[in-house]
C-alpha positions in Angstrom: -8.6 -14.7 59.1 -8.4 -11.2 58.5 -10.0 -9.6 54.8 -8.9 -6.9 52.6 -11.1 -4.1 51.9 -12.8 -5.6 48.0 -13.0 -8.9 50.1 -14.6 -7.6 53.4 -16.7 -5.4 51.5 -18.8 -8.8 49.9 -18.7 -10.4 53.2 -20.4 -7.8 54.5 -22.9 -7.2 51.7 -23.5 -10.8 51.8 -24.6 -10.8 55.7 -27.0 -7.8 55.3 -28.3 -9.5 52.5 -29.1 -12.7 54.7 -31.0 -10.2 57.5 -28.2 -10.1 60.1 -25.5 -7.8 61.6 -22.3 -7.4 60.5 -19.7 -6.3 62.8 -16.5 -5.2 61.5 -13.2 -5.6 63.3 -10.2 -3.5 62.5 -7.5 -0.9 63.4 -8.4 2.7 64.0 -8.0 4.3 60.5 -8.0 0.8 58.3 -10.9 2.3 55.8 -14.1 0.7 58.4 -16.3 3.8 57.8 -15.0 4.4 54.1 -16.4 0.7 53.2 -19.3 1.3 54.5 -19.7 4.5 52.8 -18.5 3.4 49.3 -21.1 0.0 49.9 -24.0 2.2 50.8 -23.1 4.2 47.6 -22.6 0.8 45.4 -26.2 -0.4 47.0 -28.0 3.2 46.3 -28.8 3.0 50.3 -29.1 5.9 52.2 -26.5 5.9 55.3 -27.3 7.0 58.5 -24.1 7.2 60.9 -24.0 7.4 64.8 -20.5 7.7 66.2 -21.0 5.5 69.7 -18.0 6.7 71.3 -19.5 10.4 70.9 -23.2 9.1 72.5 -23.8 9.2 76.1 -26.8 6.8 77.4 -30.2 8.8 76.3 -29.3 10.3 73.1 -31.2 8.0 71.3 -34.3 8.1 73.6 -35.1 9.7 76.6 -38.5 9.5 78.9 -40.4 12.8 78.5 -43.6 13.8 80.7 -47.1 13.3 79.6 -48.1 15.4 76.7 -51.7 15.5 77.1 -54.4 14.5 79.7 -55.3 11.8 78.1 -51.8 10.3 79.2 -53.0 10.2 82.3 -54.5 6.9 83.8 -57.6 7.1 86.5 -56.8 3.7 88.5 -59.0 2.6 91.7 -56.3 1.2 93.9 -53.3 2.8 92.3 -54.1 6.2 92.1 -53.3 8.5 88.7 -50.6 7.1 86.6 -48.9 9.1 83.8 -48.0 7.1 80.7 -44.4 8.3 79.9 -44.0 8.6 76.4 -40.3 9.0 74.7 -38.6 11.4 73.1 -35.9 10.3 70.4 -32.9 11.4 69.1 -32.7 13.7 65.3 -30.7 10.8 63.7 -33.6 8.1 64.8 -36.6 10.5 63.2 -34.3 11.3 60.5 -33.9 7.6 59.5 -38.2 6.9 60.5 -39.4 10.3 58.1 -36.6 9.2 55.4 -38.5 5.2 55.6 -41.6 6.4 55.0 -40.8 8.9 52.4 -38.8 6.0 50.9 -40.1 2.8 51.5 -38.9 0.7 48.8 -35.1 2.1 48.8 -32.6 0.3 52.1 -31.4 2.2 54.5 -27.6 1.8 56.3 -27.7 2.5 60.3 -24.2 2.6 60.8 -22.8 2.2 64.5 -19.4 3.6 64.5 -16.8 2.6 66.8 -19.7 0.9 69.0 -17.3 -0.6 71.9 -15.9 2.5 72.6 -19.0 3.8 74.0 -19.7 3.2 77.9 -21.4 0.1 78.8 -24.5 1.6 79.5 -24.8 3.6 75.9 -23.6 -0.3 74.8 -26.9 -1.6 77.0 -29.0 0.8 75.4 -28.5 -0.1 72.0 -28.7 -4.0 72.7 -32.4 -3.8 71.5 -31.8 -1.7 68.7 -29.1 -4.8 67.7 -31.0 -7.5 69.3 -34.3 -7.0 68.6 -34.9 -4.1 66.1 -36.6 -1.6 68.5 -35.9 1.2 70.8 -38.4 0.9 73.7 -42.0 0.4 71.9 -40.4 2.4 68.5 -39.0 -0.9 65.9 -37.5 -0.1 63.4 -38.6 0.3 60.1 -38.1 -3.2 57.7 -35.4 -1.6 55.2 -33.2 -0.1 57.9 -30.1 -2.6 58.3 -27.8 -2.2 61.2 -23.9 -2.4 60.9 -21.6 -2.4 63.5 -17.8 -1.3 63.6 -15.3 -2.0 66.3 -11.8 -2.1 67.4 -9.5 -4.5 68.3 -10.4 -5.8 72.0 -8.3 -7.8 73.7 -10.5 -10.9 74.6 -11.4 -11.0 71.2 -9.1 -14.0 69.1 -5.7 -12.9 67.5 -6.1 -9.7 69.4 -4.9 -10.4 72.8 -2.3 -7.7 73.0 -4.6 -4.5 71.9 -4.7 -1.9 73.9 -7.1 -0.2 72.4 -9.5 1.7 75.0 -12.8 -0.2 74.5 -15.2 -1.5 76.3 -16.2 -5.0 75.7 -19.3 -5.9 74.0 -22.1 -8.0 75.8 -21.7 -11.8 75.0 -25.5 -11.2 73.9 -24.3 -9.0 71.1 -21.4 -11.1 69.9 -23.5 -14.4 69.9 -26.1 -11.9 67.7 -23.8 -10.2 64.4 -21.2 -11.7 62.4 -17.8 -10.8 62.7 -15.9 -10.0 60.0 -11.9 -8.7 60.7 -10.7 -5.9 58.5 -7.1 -5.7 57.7 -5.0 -3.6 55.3 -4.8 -4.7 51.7 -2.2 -2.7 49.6 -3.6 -3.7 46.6 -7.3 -3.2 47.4 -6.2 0.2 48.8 -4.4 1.0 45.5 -7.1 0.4 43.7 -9.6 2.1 45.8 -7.2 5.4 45.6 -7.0 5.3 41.8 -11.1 5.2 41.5 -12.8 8.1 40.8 -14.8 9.7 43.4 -18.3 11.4 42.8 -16.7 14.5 41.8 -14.7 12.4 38.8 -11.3 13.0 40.7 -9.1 10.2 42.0 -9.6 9.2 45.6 -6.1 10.0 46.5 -3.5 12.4 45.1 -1.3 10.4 42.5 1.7 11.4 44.7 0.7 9.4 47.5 -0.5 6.5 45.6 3.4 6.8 43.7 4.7 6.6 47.1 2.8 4.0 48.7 3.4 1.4 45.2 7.1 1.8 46.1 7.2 1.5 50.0 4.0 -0.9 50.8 5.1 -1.1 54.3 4.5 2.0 54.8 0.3 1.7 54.4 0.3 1.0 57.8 2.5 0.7 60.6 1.5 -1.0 63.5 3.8 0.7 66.5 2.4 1.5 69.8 5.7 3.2 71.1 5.2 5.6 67.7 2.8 8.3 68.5 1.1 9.0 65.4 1.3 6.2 62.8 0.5 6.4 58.9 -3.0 4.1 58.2 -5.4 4.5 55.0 -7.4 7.5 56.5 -4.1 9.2 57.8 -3.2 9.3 54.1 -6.5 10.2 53.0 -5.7 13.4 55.4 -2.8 13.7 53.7 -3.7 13.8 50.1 -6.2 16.5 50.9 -3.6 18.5 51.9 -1.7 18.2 48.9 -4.7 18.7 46.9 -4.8 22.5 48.5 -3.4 25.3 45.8 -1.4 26.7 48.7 0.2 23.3 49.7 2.6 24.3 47.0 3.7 27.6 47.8 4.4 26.7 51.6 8.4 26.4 53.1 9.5 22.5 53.5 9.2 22.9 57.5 5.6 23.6 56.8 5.0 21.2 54.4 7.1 18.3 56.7 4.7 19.5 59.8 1.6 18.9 58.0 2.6 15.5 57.0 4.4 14.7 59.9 1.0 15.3 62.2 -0.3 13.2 60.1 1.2 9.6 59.6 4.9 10.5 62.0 8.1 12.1 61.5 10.3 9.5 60.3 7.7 8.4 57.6 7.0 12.1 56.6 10.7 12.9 56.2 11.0 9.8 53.7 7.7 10.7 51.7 8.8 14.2 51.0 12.1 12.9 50.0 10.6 10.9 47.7 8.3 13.2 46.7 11.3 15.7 45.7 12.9 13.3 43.4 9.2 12.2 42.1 8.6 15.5 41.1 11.5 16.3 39.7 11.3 13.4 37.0 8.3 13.0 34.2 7.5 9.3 33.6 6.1 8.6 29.3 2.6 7.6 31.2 2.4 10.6 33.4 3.4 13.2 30.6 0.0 11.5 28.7 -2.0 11.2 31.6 -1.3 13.0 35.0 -3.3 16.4 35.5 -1.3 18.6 33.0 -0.9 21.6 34.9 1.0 19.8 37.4 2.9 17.8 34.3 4.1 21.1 33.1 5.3 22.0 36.3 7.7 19.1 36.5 8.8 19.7 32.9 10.1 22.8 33.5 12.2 21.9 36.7 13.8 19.0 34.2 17.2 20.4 32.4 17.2 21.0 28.7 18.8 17.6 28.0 16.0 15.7 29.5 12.7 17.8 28.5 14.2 17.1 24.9 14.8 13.3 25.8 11.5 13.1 27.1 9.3 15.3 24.3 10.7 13.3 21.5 10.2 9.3 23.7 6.4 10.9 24.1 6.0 11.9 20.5 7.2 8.4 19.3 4.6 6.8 21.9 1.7 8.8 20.3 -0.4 5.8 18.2 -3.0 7.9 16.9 -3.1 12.1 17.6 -5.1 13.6 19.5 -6.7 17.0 20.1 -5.7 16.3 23.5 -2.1 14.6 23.0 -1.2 17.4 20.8 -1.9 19.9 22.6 -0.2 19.0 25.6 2.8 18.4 23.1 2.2 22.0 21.8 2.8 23.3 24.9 5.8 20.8 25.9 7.4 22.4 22.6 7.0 26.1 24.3 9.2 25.5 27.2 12.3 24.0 25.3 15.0 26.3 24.2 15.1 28.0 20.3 17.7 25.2 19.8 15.6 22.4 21.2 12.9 23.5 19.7 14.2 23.1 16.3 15.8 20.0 17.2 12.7 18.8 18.0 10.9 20.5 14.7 13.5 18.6 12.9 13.3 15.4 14.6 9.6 15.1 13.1 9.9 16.4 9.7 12.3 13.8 9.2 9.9 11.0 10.9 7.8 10.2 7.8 5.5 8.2 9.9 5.3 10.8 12.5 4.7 13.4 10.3 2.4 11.8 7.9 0.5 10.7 11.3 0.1 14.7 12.3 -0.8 15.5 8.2 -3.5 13.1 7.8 -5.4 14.7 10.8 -5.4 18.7 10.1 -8.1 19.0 7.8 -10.5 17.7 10.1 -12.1 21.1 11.3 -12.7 19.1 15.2 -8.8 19.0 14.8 -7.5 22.3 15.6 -5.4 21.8 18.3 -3.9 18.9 15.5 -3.6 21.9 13.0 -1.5 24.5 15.4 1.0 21.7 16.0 1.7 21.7 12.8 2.0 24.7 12.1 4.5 25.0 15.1 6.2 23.0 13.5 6.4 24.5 10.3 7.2 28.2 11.9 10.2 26.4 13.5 11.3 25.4 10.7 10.4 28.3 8.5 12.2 30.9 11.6 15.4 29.8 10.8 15.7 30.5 7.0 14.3 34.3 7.7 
């Protein structure tokens, strides 16, 4: 049975937690290496990643001559014999100087799309699976290993994946747990809402808009379709459209960049949606959404609905705000010398409303509180000059 990302993420915990290999199954781009990541980060371990696919057999260790004379054996019947020593890869000392400098904290040894890699890379790393140890080196006690992998075809529920792999010794299989990774839209939606470690959402609000009205579109599964959307070929794509320029660019631009990365036919119905998206201001984005990009919609709205939609948020307010009024200051600025006073006049004859705004102005932490009134007031006051 295949798991969501929230549900493969404890399985795998759970299994480095009992002293044994995980290795996750899933589709190129499902969120494999971003669960690892984001587990490492929830567990305080440092990661460690080798991308197999990328290693050729060696990298990790590799016999280098004697060093000294003392590595050189005097035997009677066998002559002089040099004791090779090894030399071994940056990420392997990396991961020994960081254990020793840290031996109380756990360290992640990710293997990274480990079935692509040739069989003799996959024979070389059996020990560092199997038994903990490259050639006479073992591993340090925190280090746990995890293993990721794509769909092979000998492997159950899988027999029509044509993914280029290699398959895994029987010795490795019979030695890790697997766990198979599918996409969950609702584990992904809430993974893109969650604040990364610069306090921004994962993904762009536009894309997560998108994908909550056309979860099919996550991840389609195609292999006559040449480039298909999947969690990280979103993840691409929200970068993009977190780019100041993204903006400024023509529509063929914009469709190219999102075509390249999830397909034509699906870019051509995000950016459709995305047009009537941003040309429309929901009550919960006007309160919430990064305002710059809030104002930008409210200008492209006609006068009828940025009136519509000032007054619905002011009657949502249920206690003010520096912040709330504010952004309603501003809102007020880009309405017309009629709408404004429509507005203006709309709350002065709102007791509650008003009396709401009133009780908070002398509050000298309040003065974004205070120029809304004031607003107000001038509105008011402009016409009878």
């Amino acid at each position: 049975m295949a798991l969501g990302y929230q549900d493969t993420l404890s399985a795998v915990n759970i299994i480095l937690n009992s002293n044994n290999v995980p290795s996750i199954v899933g589709e190129a781009g499902v969120g494999k290496s971003a669960l690892v990541e984001d587990l490492a980060n929830r567990n305080n371990a440092k990661l460690f990643t080798t991308v197999v696919s990328l290693s050729e057999k060696g990298d990790l260790s590799i016999p280098v001559p004697p060093l000294t004379d003392k590595s050189f054996i005097n035997t009677k019947g066998y002559g002089t014999l040099a004791d090779v020593q090894y030399g071994y890869s940056h990420t392997l000392i990396e991961i020994i100087k960081y254990a020793e400098q840290n031996p109380h904290t756990n360290i992640y040894w990710f293997l990274d799309e480990f079935n692509r890699g040739s069989n003799g890379v996959q024979s070389e790393l059996m020990n560092l699976v199997l038994q903990r140890q490259i050639n006479s080196l073992k591993l340090p006690k925190q280090v746990k290993i995890i293993i990721a992998e794509n769909p092979d075809s000998t492997m159950n529920g899988f027999e029509d994946s044509e993914y280029s792999v290699f398959s895994s010794d029987s010795a490795i299989k019979d030695r890790t747990t697997r766990i198979v990774m599918d996409v969950n839209v609702s584990d992904w939606l809430l993974w893109a809402k969650s604040k990364n470690n610069q306090a921004q959402q994962n993904i762009n609000s536009a894309v997560i808009k998108y994908i909550e009205n056309n979860q099919n579109m996550l991840i389609i599964n195609n292999s006559d379709n040449d480039i298909n959307p999947t969690p990280r070929a979103w993840k691409r794509v929200s970068d993009i459209m977190e780019i100041p320029e993204y903006e400024n660019v023509s529509y063929d631009i914009k469709f190219d960049l999102i075509a390249g990365n999830v397909g034509s036919e699906v870019a051509s119905n995000f950016l459709y949606f995305i047009k009537n998206y941003f040309n429309s201001l929901s009550i919960d984005q006007m309160f919430n959404d990064d305002f710059p990009k809030v104002l930008k919609r409210f200008e492209q709205l006609d006068e009828f609905k940025k009136n519509k939609l000032l007054e619905q948020m002011i009657n949502k307010v249920v206690e003010w705000e520096p912040r709330i009024a504010k952004r309603v200051d501003s809102l007020l600025d880009e309405l017309s010398p009629d709408g404004r006073y429509g507005i203006a006049i709309y709350v002065a004859n709102n007791t509650e409303v008003l009396q709401s705004i009133y009780a908070k102005i002398n509050d000298v932490s309040n003065n974004d509180i205070k120029a809304l009134y004031t607003h107000f007031q001038n509105i008011i006051l402009s016409i009878y000059r």
